[in-house]
C-alpha positions in Angstrom: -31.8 -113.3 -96.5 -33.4 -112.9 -100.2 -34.5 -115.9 -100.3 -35.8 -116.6 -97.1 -38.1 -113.1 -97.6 -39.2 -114.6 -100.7 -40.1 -118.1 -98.8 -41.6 -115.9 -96.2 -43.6 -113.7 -98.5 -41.9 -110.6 -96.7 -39.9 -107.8 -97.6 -36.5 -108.2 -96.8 -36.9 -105.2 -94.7 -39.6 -106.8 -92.7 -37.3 -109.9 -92.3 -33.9 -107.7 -90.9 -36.6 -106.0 -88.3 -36.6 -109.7 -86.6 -33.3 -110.9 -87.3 -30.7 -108.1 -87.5 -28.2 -110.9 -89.6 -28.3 -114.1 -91.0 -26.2 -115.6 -88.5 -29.1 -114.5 -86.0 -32.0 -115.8 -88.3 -29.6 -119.2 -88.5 -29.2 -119.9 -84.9 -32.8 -119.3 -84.2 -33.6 -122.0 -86.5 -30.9 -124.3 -84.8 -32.3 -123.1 -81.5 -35.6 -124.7 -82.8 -33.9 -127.7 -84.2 -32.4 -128.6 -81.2 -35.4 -128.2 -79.8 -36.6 -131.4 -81.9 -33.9 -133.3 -81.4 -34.1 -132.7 -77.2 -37.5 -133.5 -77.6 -36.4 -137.1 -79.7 -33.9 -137.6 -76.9 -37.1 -137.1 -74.3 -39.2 -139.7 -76.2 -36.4 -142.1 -76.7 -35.6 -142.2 -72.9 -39.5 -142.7 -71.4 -40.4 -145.0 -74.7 -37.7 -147.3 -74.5 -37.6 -150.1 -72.1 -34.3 -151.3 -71.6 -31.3 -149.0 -72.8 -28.1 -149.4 -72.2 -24.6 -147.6 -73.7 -24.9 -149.7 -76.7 -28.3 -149.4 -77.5 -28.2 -145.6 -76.1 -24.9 -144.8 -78.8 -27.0 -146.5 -81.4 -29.8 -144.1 -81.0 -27.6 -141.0 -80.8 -25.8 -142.2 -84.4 -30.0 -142.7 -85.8 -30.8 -139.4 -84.5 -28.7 -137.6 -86.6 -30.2 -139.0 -89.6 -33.8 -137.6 -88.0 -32.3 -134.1 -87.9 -29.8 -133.5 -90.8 -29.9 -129.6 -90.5 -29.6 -129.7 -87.1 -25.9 -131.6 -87.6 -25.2 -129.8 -90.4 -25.5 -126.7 -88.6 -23.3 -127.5 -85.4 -19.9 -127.3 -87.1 -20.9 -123.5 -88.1 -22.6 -122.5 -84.7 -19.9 -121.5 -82.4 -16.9 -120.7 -86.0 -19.5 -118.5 -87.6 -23.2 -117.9 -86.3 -21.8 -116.7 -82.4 -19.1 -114.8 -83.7 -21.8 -112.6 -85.7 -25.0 -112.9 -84.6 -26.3 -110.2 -81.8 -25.7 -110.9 -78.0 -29.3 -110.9 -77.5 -29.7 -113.9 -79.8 -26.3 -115.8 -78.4 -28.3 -115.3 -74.7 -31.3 -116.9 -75.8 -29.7 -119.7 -77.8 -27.9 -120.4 -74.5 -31.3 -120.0 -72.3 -32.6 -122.3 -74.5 -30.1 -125.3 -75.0 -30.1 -124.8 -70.5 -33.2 -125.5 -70.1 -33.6 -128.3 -73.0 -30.5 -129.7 -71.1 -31.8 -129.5 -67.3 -35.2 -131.0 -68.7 -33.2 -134.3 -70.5 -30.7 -134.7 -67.1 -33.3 -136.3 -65.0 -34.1 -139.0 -67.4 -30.8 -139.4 -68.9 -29.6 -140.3 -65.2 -32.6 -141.8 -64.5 -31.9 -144.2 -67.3 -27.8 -144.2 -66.3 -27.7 -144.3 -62.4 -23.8 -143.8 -62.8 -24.1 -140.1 -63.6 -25.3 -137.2 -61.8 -26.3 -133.6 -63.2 -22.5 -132.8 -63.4 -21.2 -135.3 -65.1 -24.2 -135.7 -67.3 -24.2 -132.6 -68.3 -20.3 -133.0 -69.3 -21.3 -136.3 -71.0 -24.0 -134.4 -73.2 -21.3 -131.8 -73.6 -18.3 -134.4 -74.8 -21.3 -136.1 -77.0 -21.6 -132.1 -78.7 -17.7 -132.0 -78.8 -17.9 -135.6 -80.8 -20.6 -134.4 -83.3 -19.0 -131.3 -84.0 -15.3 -132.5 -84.0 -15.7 -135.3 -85.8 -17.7 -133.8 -88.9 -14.7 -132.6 -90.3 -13.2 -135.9 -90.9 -16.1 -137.8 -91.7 -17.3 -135.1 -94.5 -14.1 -133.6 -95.8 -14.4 -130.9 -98.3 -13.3 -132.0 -102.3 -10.0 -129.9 -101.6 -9.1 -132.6 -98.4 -10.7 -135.7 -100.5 -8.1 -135.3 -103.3 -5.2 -134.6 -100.8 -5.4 -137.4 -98.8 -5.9 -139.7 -102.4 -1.7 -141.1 -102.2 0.7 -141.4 -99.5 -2.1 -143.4 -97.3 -3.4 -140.1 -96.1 -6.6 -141.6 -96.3 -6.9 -142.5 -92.6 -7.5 -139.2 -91.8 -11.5 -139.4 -93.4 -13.4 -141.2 -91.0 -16.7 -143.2 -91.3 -18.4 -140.6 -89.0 -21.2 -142.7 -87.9 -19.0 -145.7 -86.7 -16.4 -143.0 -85.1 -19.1 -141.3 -83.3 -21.0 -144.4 -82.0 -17.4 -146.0 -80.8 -17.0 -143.0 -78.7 -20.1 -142.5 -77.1 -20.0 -145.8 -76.2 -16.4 -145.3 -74.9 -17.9 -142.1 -73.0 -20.8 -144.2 -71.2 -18.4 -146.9 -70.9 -16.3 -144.8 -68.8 -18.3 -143.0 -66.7 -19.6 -146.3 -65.9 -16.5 -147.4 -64.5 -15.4 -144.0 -62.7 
């Protein structure tokens, strides 16, 4: 919080009178960074011409690149920033991400007729889980690196981007068929 009062040009006491804890100030800023990358999603679905689960994966993968905090922050959001941050700000981070979510369902099911608002909603959902469960083992900390070194414990890091592409193509792939 010191340093973002000093970024700000604020006292720190000015900065806690908006954001009672970091963990609040934190998922407001992910609030606004998924706001972006909803908004990339948006211009991806009416600007692209033909899309398809390949195509779509491949742009999922890309847009990750486009919003590095925004991924860097999702493994944190529901282990540390909602276990601390007020209720107030956990209510409208959820208010938020719903109504980013109902604006993307019409064009994501415009551009796959298979799904509906349930199940792409649970598709955008399983496409969260991936991104978040994933990052683990495509990132590991030095600790895991140097453990998995011998005994061909190495197949436990995954190439993240290749994982996660794979199986949101598997996802789409699936609800095509179902």
């Amino acid at each position: 919080m010191d340093e973002v009062a000093k970024r700000a040009k604020i006292a720190k006491g000015t900065l806690y009178l908006y954001f009672p804890t970091k963990e609040d100030l934190c998922l407001r800023v992910h609030s606004a960074d998924y706001e972006a990358w909803f908004l990339d999603m948006e211009a991806f679905l009416t600007e692209t011409k033909i899309i398809d689960a390949d195509i779509f994966s491949k742009w999922f993968v890309e847009s990750m690149d486009r919003h590095v905090r925004f991924l860097k922050l999702l493994p944190i959001v529901p282990t540390i920033l909602e276990k601390n941050a007020s209720v107030e700000t956990i209510r409208e981070f959820k208010r938020s991400l719903k109504e980013q979510i109902f604006r993307i369902l019409p064009l994501l099911i415009q551009t796959f007729p298979f799904l509906n608002e349930k199940s792409g909603f649970l598709f955008l959902m399983q496409c969260h889980a991936l991104a978040v469960g994933s990052w683990s083992h495509g990132f590991p900390s030095n600790q895991v690196k140097e453990a998995v070194k011998e005994d061909g414990l190495d197949m436990f890091v995954l190439d993240y981007k290749s994982f996660l592409r794979t199986s949101i193509l598997t996802l789409l792939n699936g609800n095509k068929n179902t």
